[in-house]
C-alpha positions in Angstrom: 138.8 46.9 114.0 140.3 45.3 117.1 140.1 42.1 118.5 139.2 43.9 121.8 137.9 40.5 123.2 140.9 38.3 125.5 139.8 34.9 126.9 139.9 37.0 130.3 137.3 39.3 128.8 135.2 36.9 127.6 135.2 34.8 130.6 134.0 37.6 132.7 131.0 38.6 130.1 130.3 35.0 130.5 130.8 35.0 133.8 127.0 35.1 134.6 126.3 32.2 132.0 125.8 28.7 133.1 128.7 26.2 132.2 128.0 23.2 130.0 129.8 20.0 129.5 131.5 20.0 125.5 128.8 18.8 123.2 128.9 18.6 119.5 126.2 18.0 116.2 127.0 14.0 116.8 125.7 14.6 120.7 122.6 13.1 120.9 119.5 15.3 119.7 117.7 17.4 122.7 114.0 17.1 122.7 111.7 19.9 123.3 107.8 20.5 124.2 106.4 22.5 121.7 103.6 23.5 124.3 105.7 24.4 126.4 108.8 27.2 126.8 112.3 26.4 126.9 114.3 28.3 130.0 117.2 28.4 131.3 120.0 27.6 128.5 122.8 29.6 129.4 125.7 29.6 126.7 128.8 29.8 125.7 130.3 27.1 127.5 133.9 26.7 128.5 134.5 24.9 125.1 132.9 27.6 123.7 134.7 30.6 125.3 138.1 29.0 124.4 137.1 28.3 120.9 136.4 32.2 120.7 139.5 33.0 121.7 141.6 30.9 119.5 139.5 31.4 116.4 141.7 33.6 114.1 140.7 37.0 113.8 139.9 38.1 110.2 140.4 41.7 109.8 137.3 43.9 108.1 136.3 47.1 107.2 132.4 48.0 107.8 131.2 50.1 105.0 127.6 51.5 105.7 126.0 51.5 102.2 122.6 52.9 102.7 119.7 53.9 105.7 115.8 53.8 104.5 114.8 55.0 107.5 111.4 55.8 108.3 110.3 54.0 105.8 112.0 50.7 106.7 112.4 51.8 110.2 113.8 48.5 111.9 115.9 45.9 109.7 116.1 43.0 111.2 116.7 40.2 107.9 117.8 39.9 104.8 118.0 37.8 101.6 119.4 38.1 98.2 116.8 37.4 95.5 118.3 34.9 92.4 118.0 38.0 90.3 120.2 40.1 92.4 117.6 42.5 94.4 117.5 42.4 98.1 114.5 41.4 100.6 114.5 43.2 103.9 112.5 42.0 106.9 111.4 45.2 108.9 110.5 44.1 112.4 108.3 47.1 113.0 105.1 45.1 113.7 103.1 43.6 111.5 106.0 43.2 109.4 106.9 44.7 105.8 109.0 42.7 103.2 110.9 45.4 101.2 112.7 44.5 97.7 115.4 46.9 97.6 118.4 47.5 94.7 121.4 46.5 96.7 123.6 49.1 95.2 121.3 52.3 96.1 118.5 51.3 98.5 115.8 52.2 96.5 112.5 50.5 97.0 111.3 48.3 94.2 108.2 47.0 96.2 106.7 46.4 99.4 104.7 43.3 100.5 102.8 43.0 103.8 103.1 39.7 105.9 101.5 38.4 108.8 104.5 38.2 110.3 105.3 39.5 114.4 108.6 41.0 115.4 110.2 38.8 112.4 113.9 38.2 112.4 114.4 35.7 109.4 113.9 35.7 106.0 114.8 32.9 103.3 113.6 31.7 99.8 112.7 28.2 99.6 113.0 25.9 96.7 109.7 26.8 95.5 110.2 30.8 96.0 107.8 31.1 98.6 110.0 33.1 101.9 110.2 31.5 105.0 110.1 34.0 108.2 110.8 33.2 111.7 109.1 35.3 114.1 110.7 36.4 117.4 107.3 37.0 119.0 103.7 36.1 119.1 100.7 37.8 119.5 98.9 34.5 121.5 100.4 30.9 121.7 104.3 30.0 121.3 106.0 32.1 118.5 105.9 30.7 114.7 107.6 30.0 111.3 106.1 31.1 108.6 105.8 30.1 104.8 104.7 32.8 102.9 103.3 34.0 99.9 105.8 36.4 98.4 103.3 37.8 95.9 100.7 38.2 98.5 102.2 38.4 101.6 99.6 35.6 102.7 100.5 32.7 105.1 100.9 29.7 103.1 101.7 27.4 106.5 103.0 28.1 109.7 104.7 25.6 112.1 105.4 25.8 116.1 109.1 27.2 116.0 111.2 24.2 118.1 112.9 25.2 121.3 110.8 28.6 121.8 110.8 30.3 125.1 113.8 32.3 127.6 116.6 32.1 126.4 120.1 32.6 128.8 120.1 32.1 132.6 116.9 32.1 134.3 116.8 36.3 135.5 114.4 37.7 138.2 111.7 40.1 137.0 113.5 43.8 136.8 111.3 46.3 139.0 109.8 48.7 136.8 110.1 46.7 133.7 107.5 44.7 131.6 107.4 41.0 132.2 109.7 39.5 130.0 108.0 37.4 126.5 108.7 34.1 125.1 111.7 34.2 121.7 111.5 32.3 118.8 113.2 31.8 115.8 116.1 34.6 114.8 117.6 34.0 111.3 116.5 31.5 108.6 118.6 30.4 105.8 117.7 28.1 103.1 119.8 25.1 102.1 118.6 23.0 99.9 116.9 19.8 99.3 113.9 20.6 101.1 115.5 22.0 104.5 117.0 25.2 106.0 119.1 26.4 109.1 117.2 28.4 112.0 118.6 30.0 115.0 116.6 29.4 117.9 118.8 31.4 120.7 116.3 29.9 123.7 117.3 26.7 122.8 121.0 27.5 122.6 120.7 25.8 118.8 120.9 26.2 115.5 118.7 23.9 113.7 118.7 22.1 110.4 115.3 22.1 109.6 112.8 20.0 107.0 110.1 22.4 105.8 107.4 19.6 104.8 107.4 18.9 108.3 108.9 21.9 109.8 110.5 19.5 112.2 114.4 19.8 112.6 116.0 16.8 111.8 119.4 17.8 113.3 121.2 20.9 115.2 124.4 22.6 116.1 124.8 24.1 119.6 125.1 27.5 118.9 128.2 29.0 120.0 126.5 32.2 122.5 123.6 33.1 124.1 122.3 35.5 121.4 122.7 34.0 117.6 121.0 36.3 115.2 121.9 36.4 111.8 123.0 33.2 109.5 124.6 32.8 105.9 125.7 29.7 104.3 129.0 29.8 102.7 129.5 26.1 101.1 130.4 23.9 103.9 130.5 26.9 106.5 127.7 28.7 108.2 128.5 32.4 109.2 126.6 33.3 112.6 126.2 36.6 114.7 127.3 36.4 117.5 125.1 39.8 119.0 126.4 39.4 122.6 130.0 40.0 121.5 129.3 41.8 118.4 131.3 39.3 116.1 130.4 37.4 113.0 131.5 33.7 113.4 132.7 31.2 111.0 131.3 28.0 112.2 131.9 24.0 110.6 128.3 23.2 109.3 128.8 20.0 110.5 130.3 20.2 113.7 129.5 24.0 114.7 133.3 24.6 115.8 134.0 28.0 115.7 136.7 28.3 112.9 137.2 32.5 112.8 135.8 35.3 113.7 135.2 38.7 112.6 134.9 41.7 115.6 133.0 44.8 115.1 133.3 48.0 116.8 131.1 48.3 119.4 131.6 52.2 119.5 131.5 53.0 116.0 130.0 50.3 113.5 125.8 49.7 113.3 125.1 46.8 115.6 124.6 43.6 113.6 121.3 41.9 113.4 120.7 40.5 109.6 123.3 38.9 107.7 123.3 37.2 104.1 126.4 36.7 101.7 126.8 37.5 97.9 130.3 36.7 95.9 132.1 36.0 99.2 131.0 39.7 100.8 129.4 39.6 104.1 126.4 42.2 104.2 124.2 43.4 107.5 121.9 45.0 108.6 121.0 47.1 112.1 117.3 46.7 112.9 118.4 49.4 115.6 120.1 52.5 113.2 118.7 51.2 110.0 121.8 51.2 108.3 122.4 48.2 106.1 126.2 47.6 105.5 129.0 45.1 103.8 132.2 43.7 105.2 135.4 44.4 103.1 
């Protein structure tokens, strides 16, 4: 894989993104109205774009392990269980949590949620999954605790910074009216909290799930984060917009690497998760589910 992606390339895919001053996790905390939708944060910024550039490029070879499709038609999460199987969120609608062997793809079992165009899936301390919903079939979109035996909504929670996310765009003649985003990927960390990626905010939250309030943020480094995995003091992002995988300073969301998919040739990347240092992913779009060698 190349690192197809010079500062001049990215400025010009940028190029219709608004410009924000340098910020960093320190910045003071933005507040948003959960009643209300958040529009018009346009990401990356300068800092941003530049930080892109520089970050070194780690060189890696997709390997596409396995496809379920039809039956899990649209991956769009997933999360290693602490016995080694694999949950896969399927965002066809309601959604489907699928516990799959890793190595094969078989199906071990399949739980229904109440989920809506889901995009996240973690385990929290208790083993009950948390799933972040994209979508909403009335009201803002939602985060859900759920009942992994069941499939049953345990609690659900207003997902912070919900709305439009990048510049504000004119309705596209002949199109449907564009819907409200909410959370993408989920990731728990311990001690009662987890990351989210809310892309209409332009932040990646730290989350505390007693109150489902975040309690601090990074400022996510594009317009479209999807996919998260924590890695010790690190936090892997996708970055969709420029098909890359990030390495980002949990504290300070700098952009420390970067890994570049193929545009042409590899499965888009939606999911992520990590197990023994191996980046996986999934392509809610193919189906294929893949690892990074």
């Amino acid at each position: 894989m190349q690192d197809s992606f010079t500062r001049r390339g990215i400025m010009a895919t940028a190029g219709a993104f608004a410009l924000a001053a340098p910020v960093r996790a320190a910045d003071t905390e933005p507040v948003f109205d959960d009643s209300e939708p958040t529009r018009g944060v346009a990401i990356p910024s300068v800092q941003h774009v530049d930080e892109m550039a520089a970050a070194p490029l780690i060189k890696k070879k997709v390997n596409k392990l396995w496809n379920d499709t039809p039956t899990i038609k649209e991956p769009n999460a997933l999360q290693f269980t602490a016995t080694g199987t694999l949950l896969i969120l399927d965002q066809v609608d309601p959604n489907k949590v699928f516990e799959v062997n890793p190595s094969d793809g078989k199906i071990l079992r399949t739980v229904q949620t109440e989920s809506i165009h889901g995009s996240g899936i973690t385990i929290d301390g208790d083993g009950n999954w948390i799933i972040t919903s994209t979508k909403a079939l009335q009201g803002p979109p939602v985060t859900l605790k759920v009942d992994p035996k069941s499939g049953k909504t345990l609690q659900k929670w207003v997902t912070p910074g919900w709305g439009f996310y990048g510049p504000d765009r004119p309705p596209r003649p002949g199109m449907p009216a564009e819907t409200a985003s909410g959370g993408h990927d989920v990731k728990w960390a311990g001690n009662g909290r987890y990351w989210m990626a809310v892309p209409a905010s332009g932040r990646i939250f730290m989350m505390d799930e007693a109150s489902g309030k975040a309690v601090r943020s990074l400022v996510a480094p594009v317009n479209r984060t999807h996919g998260l995995a924590i890695d010790g003091n690190f936090l892997w992002s996708v970055a969709a917009d420029f098909f890359q995988i990030h390495k980002l300073d949990a504290k300070t969301g700098k952009i420390l690497a970067k890994i570049q998919l193929d545009k042409k040739n590899d499965p888009a990347i939606h999911g992520l998760e990590i197990k023994d240092g191996v980046l996986w992913y999934c392509d809610a779009g193919s189906g294929w589910v893949c690892n990074l060698t």
